[in-house]
N, C-alpha and C positions, 0 to 999 in steps of 0.2 A: 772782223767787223763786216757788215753786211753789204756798205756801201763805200768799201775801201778801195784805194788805188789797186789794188790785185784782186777783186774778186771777181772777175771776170776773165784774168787775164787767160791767154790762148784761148780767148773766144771767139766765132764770128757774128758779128750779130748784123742782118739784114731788117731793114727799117722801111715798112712804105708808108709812104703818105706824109713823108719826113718834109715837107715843104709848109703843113699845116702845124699847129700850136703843138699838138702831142707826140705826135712822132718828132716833131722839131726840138722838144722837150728833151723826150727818151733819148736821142742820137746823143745829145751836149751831156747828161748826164751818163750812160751808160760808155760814152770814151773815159771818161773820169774813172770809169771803173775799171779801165784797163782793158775794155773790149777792142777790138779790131771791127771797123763800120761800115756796110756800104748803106749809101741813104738813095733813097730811089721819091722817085715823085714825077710832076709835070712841068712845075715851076721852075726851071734852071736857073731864073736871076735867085729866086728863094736859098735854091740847094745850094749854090755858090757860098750868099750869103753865112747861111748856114754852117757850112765849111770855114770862112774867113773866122767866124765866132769862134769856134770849135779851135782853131790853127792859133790865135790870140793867146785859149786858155791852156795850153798845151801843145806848145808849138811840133813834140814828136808824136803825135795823134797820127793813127793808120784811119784815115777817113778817105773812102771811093766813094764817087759821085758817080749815078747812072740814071739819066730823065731815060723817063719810059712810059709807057698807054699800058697799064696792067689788062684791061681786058683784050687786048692784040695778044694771040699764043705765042707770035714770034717774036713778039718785043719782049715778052714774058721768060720764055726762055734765055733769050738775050741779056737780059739782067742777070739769070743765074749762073750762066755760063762765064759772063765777065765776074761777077762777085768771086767766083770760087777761085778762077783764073788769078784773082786779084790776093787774097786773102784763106783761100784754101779751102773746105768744106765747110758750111756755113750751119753753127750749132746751134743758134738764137734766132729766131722767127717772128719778127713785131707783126703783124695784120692792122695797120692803122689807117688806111688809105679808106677813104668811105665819101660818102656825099647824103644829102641830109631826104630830099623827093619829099618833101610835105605838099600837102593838100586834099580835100575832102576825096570821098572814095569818089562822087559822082564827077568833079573835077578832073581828076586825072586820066592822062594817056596810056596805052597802051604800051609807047616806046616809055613813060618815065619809069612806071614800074620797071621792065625792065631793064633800064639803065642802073636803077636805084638798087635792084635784085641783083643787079651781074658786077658790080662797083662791092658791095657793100655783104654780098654774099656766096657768091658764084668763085671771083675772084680768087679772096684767101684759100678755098678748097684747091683750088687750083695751085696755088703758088703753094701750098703746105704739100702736095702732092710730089712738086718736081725736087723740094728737100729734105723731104722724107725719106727719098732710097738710101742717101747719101748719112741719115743722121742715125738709121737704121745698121748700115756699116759699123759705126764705132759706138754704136747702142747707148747715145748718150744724144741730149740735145733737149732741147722748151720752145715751146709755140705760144706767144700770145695773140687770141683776140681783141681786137677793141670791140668792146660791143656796143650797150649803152643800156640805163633804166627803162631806154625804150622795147627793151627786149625780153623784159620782164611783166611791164602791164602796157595797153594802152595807152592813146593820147589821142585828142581832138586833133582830124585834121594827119593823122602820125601815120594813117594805114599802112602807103607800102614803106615806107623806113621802118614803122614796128616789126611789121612782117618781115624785112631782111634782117633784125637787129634778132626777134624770135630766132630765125633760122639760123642765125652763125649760133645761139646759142646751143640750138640743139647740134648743131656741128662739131659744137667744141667739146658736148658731153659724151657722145658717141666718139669720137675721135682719139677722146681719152683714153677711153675702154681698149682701144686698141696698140696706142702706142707706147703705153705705159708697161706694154707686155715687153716695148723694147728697151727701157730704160729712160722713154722719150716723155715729156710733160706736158701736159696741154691744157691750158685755161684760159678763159675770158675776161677781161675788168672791163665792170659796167658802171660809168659814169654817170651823173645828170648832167646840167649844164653846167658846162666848162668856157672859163673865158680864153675864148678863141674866135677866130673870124667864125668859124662854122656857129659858135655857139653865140654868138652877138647876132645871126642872121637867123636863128632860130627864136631868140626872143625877137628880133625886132618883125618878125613874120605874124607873133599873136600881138605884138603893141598895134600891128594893122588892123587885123580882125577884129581886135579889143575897143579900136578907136583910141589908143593911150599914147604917148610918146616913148621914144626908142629909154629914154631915161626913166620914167614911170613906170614901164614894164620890167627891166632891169633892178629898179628896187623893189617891187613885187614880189618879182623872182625870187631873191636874194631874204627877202621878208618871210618868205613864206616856208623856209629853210632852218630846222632846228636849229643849224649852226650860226644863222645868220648873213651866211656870205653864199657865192657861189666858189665850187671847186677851181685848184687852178690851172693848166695844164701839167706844170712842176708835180702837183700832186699825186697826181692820174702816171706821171712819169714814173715816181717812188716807186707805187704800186706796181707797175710790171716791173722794175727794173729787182725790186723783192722777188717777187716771181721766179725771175729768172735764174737766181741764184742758190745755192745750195741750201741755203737756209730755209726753202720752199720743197725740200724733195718729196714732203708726202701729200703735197697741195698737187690734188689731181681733178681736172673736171671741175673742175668752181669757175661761178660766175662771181668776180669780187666788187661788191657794189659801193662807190665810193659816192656817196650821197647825201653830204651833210645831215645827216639822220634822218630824210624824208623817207626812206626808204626801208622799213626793215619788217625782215622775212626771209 
């Protein structure tokens, strides 16, 4: 079974950005699957949280908690050096950690681009770089990105987020190419709006511009959606944690767009 208590088991799976809806998702579900976890993020009441859920639904759960500033090299390291320390060579790679930098091109800073750029794209190169020698050794292991529909077309207002969401994409394609030579996996899942804090502050950002209420833009949203609804983080979690698993071995280089059928191409 795909999403069985052992299908992951002797796995390490490293989770950023696990303090937010999706990575907070993926962590609670892929322990279910018999992963071994460390969750990283900023939020340490969050990641606690998070942990206490986790320790509830399985109380012999291997969950490591590490707050850390992904784009500090030394915090960066830090993380991976206790992860491995913790749980031993880490074979699963979540990239969920991101922030959203909306606003018109003529609007934006200088510093938001690159915040938004070095958070959302910079980053995972980085953190896929310092677990790749290691996953390269036992010629096995899966990287997911999070990336988003935004990385696929345009949006009003979307510039530098589309453009980092573009870039990890073509990171993830080319990355492929290369890892797959070592038994290694590497894909993207690209969501729309996802009910999550980031994705509630992404509608309620055009309910401003719109003139509409945080409610009215929300059922818009939702309306304007073959499926009718918006994605839910739980969802977006299936999706990689499918990924991640054997049942995915010849799934290379794909962006998986999980978009209530807005989206197809």
């Amino acid at each position: 079974m795909i999403f069985s208590g052992d299908a992951l088991k002797q796995k390490h799976a490293l989770i950023t950005g696990a303090s937010g809806g999706i990575g907070y998702a993926t962590a609670l579900l892929l322990i279910q699957m018999g992963a071994d976890v460390t969750i990283t993020g900023r939020n340490q009441a969050k990641l606690e949280e998070l942990k206490r859920e986790i320790i509830s639904k399985k109380a012999d759960a291997n969950i490591h908690i590490h707050t850390a500033n992904l784009t500090s090299d030394v915090e960066r390291q830090k993380l991976v050096d206790t992860a491995e320390e913790t749980f031993g060579t880490i074979s699963l790679l979540i990239n969920s950690a991101g922030i959203l930098g909306n606003g018109k091109v003529e609007e934006l800073s200088q510093t938001q681009i690159e915040q938004t750029m070095n958070l959302n794209y910079t980053v995972p190169i980085l953190l896929s770089q310092q677990v790749f020698t290691k996953m390269k050794e036992k010629q096995e292991g899966a990287i997911i990105n999070v990336a988003s529909l935004s990385g696929l077309r345009g949006t009003f207002g979307g510039t530098a987020y589309c453009g980092s969401k573009f870039a990890l994409i073509g990171f993830t394609q080319s990355f492929a190419l290369e890892a797959i030579q070592h038994g290694i996996r590497v894909n993207a899942v690209c969501p729309g709006y996802v009910d999550t804090a980031m994705g509630r502050k992404s509608i309620n950002d055009k309910a401003d511009r719109e003139g509409r209420t945080f409610e009215e833009q929300y059922q818009i949203a939702s309306d304007g959606l073959p499926s009718g609804r918006i994605t839910t983080p739980e969802e977006v979690a299936n999706t990689i944690a499918f990924l991640l698993t054997d049942a995915a071995e010849n799934i290379v280089g794909e962006s998986v767009k999980i978009s209530g059928g807005a989206v197809m191409r």
